[in-house]
C-alpha positions as CSV (number, residue, x, y, z in Angstrom):
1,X,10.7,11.8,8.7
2,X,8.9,9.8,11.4
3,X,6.7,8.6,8.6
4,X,8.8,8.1,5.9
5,X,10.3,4.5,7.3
6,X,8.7,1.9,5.1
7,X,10.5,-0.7,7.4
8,X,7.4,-3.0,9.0
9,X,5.0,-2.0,7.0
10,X,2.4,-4.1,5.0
11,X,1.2,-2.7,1.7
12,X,-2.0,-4.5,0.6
13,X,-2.1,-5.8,-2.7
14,X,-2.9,-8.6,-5.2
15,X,0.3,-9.3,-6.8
16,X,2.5,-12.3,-7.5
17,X,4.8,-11.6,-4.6
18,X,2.2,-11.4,-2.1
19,X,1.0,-14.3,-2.9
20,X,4.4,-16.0,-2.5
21,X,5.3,-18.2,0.3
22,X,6.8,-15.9,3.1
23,X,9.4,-18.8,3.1
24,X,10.5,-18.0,-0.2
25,X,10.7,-14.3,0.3
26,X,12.5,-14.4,3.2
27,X,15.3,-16.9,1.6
28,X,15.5,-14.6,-1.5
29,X,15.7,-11.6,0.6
30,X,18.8,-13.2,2.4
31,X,20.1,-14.1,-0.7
32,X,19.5,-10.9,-2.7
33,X,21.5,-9.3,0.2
34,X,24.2,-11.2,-0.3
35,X,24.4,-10.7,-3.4
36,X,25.0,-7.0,-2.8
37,X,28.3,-8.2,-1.1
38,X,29.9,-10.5,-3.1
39,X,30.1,-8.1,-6.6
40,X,32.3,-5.2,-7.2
41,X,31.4,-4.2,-10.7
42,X,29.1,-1.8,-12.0
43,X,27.8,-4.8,-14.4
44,X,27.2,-7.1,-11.8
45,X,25.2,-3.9,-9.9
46,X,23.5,-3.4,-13.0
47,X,22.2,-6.9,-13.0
48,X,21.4,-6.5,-9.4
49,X,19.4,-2.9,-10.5
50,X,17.6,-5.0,-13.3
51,X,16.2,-7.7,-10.9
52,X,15.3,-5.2,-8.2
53,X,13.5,-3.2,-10.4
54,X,11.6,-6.1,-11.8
55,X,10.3,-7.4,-8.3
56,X,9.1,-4.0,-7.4
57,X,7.2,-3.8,-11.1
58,X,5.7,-7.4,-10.0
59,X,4.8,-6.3,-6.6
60,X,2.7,-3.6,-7.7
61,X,3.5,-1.6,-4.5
62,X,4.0,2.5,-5.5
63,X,7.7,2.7,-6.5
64,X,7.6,6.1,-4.4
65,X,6.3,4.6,-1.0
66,X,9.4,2.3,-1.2
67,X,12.0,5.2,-2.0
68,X,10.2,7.2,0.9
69,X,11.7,4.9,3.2
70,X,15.5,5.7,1.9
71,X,14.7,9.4,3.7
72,X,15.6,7.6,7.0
73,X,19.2,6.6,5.8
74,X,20.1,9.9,4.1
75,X,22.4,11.0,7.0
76,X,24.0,7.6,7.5
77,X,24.4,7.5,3.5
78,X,25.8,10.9,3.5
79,X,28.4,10.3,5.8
80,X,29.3,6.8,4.3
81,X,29.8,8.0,0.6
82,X,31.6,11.1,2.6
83,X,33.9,9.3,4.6
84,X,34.7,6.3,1.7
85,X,35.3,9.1,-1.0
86,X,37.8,10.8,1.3
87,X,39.6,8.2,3.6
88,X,39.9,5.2,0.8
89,X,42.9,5.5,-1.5
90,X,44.4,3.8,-4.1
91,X,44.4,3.8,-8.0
92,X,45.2,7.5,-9.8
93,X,44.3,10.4,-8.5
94,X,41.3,12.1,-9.8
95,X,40.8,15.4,-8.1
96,X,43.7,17.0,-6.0
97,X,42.1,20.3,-4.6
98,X,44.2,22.2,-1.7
99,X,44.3,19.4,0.9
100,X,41.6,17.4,-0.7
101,X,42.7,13.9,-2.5
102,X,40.0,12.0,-3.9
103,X,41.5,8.6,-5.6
104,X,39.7,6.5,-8.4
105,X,39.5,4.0,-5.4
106,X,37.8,5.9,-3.2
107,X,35.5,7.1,-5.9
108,X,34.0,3.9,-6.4
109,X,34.1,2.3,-3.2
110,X,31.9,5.5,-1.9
111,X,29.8,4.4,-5.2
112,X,29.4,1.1,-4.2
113,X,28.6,1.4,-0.6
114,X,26.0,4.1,-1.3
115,X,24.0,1.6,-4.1
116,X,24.3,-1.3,-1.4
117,X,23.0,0.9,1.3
118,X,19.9,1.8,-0.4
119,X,19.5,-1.7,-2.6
120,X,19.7,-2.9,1.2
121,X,16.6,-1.3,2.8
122,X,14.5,-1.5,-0.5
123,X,15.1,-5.2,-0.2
124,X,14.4,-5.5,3.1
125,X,11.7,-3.2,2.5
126,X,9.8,-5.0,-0.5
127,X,9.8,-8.3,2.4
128,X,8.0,-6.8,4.9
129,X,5.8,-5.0,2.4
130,X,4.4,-7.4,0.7
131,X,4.2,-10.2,3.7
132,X,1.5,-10.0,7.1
133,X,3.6,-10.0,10.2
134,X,1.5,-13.8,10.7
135,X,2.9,-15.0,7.7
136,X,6.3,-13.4,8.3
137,X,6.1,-15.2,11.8
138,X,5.3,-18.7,10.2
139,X,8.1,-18.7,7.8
140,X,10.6,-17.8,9.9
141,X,9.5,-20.3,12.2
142,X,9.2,-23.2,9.7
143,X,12.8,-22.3,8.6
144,X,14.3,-22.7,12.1
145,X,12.2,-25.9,12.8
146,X,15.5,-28.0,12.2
147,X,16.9,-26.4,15.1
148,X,14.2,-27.6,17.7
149,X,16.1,-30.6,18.1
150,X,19.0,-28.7,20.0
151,X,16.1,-27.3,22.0
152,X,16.1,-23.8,20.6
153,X,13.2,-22.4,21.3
154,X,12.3,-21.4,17.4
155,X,8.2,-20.8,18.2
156,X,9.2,-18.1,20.8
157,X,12.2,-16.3,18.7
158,X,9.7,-16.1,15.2
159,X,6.6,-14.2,18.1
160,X,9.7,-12.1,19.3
161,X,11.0,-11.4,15.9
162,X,7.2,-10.6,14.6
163,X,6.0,-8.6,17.5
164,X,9.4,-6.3,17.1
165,X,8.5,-5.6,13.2
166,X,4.9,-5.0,14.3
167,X,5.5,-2.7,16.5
168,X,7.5,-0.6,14.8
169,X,5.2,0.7,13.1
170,X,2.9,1.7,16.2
171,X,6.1,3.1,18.1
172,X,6.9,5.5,14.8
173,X,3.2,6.7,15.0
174,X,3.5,7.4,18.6
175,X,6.6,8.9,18.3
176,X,4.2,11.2,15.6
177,X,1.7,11.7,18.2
178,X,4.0,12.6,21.0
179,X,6.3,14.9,19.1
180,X,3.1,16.9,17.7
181,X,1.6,17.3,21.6
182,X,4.9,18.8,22.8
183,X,5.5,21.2,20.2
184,X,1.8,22.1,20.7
185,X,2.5,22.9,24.3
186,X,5.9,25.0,22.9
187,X,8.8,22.5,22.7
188,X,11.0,23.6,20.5
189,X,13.0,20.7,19.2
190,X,14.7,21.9,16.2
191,X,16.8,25.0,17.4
192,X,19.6,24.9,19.6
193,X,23.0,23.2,19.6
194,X,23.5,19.5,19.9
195,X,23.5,19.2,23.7
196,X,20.1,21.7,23.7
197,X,18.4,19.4,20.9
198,X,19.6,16.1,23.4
199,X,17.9,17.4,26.2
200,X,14.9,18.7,24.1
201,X,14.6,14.9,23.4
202,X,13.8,13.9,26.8
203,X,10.4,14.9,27.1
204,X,9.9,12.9,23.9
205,X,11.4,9.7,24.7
206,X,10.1,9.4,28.5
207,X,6.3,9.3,27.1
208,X,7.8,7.1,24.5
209,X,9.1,4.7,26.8
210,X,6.4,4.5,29.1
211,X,3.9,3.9,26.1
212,X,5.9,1.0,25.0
213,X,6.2,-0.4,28.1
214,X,2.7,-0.2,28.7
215,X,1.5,-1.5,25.1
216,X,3.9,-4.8,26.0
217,X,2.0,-5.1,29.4
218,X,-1.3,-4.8,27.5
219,X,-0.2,-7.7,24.9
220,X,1.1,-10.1,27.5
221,X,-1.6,-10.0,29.3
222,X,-4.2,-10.4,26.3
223,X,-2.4,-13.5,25.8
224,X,-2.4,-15.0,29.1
225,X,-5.9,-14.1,29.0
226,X,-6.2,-16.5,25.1
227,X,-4.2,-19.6,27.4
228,X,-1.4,-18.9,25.0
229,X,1.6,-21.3,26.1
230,X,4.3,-21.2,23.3
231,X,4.1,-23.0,20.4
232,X,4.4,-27.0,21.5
233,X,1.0,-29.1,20.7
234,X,-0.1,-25.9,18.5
235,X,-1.9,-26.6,14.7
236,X,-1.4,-24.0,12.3
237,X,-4.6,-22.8,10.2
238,X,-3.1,-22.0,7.2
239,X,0.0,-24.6,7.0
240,X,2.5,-23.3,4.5
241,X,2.5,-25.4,1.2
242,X,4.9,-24.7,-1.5
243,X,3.2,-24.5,-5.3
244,X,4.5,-24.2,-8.6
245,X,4.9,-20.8,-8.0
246,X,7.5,-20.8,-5.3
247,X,9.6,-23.2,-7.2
248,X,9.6,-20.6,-9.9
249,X,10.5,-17.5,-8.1
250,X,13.5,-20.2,-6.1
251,X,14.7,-21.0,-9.4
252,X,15.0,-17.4,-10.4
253,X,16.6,-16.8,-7.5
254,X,19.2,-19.2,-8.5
255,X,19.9,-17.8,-12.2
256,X,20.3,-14.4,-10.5
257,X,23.3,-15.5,-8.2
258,X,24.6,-17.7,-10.4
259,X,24.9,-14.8,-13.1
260,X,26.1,-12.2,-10.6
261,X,28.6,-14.8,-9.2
262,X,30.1,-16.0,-12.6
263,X,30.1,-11.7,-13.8
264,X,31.9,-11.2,-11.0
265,X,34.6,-13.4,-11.2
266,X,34.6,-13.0,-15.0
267,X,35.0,-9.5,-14.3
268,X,37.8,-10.1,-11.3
269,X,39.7,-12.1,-14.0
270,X,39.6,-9.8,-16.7
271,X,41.0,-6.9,-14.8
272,X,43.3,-8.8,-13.2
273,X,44.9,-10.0,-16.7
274,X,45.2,-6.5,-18.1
């Protein structure tokens, strides 16, 4: 399970969306997330399953390391679909079993929520995939360059906001590491109730912490040591440069919302007059 989240991960590879501007992704990821919010209509989803699909073909990262990461979210999915499908009603009735009323509203609002959840984190996902954690730094900080005239400190935010998703990855392999050792030395951390599986965590998450506190100590001083002072005076050596390319995949961007926007409300309408 430790494995399975995809989440901070680079894949390597020579595709079109690598190759993208991290700018770009990052917008269209925002976007493509939004997207997921403002549609309530299996046509509009259907659109949204069209274009997803497409960007993962282009990618040419393995369509079953991305679904690996949905693993992670199968409890939380479980209990939203669960909770939607039982607590939400409105419309006709569909099944009426002993104390058990499902509604047609219900039914598709725990539909809905589950395909946002998981369209969610292969979004996210496909970003972080297919962009270095340098690049994903230098975007991030070229977008908030405006707000350096408030005096934000945008330089420090993008290395705080990189360092977190590149250590994610390190911290889930520790986690690997750590929970092997102990079960080697006869933890058991799987039977038990909930309070005996909580306490079974602690010799877990102590090593954990003190690993990650030591890895942080370890990287501040390694940039002491490099004179590193923030990011006022610095020069980039690969400045970000939009090309034909990026234009292409912003204008696609646009189409997409602007379809799933006017299917929505086309959609809203027509139910609305019958």
């Amino acid at each position: 399970m430790i494995r399975d989240i995809t989440i901070g991960q680079y894949y390597p590879a020579n595709s079109l969306i690598h190759r993208l501007d991290p700018r770009v992704k990052i917008v269209c990821t925002l976007l493509f997330l939004i997207s997921l919010f403002v549609q309530n209509s299996f046509l509009g989803y259907g659109i949204a399953t069209i274009f997803l699909v497409a960007v993962v073909k282009i990618s040419r990262v393995p369509f079953k390391f991305i679904v690996k990461g949905l693993k992670a979210i199968i409890i939380l999915l479980m209990f939203t679909v669960v909770m939607n499908l039982f607590l939400t009603k409105g419309g006709e009735e569909v099944i009426h079993v002993g104390f058990i009323h499902i509604y047609e509203k219900g039914l598709r609002t725990c539909v809905f929520m589950a395909i946002r959840l998981i369209y969610l984190i292969i979004g996210s996902s496909l970003m972080t995939l297919t962009t270095t954690p340098n690049a994903l730094t230098d975007g991030i900080e070229k977008l908030l360059h405006p707000l350096n005239k408030i005096h934000v400190p945008v330089h420090e935010v993008a290395m705080m906001m990189s360092i977190a998703l590149r250590f994610i990855p390190i911290l889930l392999e520790e986690t690997d590491k750590i929970m092997k050792a102990q079960i080697a030395r006869g933890a058991d951390l799987e039977s038990g109730n909930l309070i005996q599986k909580t306490k079974a965590m602690v010799p877990i998450l102590v090593p954990l912490f003190v690993s990650a506190f030591r890895r942080a100590n370890d990287l501040a001083m390694a940039m002491e040591a490099r004179c590193y002072h923030g990011g006022e005076g610095r020069t980039k050596m690969k400045p970000l440069i939009y090309k034909k390319q990026d234009y292409v995949a912003y204008a696609v961007m646009i189409f997409y919302m602007a379809a799933v926007i006017l299917i929505g409300r086309f959609v809203t309408f027509k139910l609305w007059i019958f």
